[in-house]
C-alpha angles and dihedrals in degrees: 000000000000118000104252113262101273116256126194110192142331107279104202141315114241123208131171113240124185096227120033099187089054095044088046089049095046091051094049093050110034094047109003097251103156135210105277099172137330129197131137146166144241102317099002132073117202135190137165121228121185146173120195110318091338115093133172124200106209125204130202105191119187088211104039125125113244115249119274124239089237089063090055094058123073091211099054095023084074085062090066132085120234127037118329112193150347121258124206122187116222125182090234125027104192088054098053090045083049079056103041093045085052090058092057086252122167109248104192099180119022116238110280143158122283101227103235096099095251095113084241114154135198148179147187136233139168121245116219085270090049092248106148115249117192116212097206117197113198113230 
């Protein structure tokens, strides 16, 4: 058996948006993520945001379909192929929802345990699009 190619770390997450200057914008705003880059091509416009080691490419595509319902809900966005959501790691949940609260955001499922035992918590929130983004506290 051959050894897997070696990988260093995760690079970015990509998502399609339907309005770049507003999701930039959001990001910025709501958890301090900055332009990193923009470019783009006939029909899309790209940029990079990042925050410290995490970084998200986002996509405005003139012909892409608008986000389901199905994909804004935790319960029915598990039903879905491809990736689902975005998780970020914070040293204290209950603060960052307090925050996020504060900042009129969206929380779509309150923080709770993930039932494997580790003591590990998450929640869901909306971004300004409705894609779902998990907080996620180690346990």
């Amino acid at each position: 058996m051959t050894q897997p190619i070696t990988l260093s770390s995760l690079h970015h997450v990509g998502a399609t948006v339907s309005d770049l200057d507003a999701s930039i914008a959001w990001y910025r705003e709501t958890l301090g993520f900055e332009l990193l880059s923009s470019y783009g091509w006939p029909g899309v416009r790209a940029a990079f945001i990042g925050r410290g080691d995490i970084r998200i490419e986002l996509f405005q595509n003139e012909e892409a379909a608008p986000m389901t319902d199905d994909r804004r809900k935790p319960e029915t966005n598990l039903r879905i192929g491809g990736i689902g959501h975005l998780a970020l790691a914070v040293a204290d949940l209950d603060a960052a929802m307090a925050d996020l609260r504060d900042r009129q955001v969206e929380i779509v499922a309150p923080p709770r345990e993930v039932p494997d035992g580790s003591g590990s918590r998450f929640a869901f929130i909306h971004d300004n699009e409705g894609m779902l983004l998990e907080f996620f506290q180690p346990g």
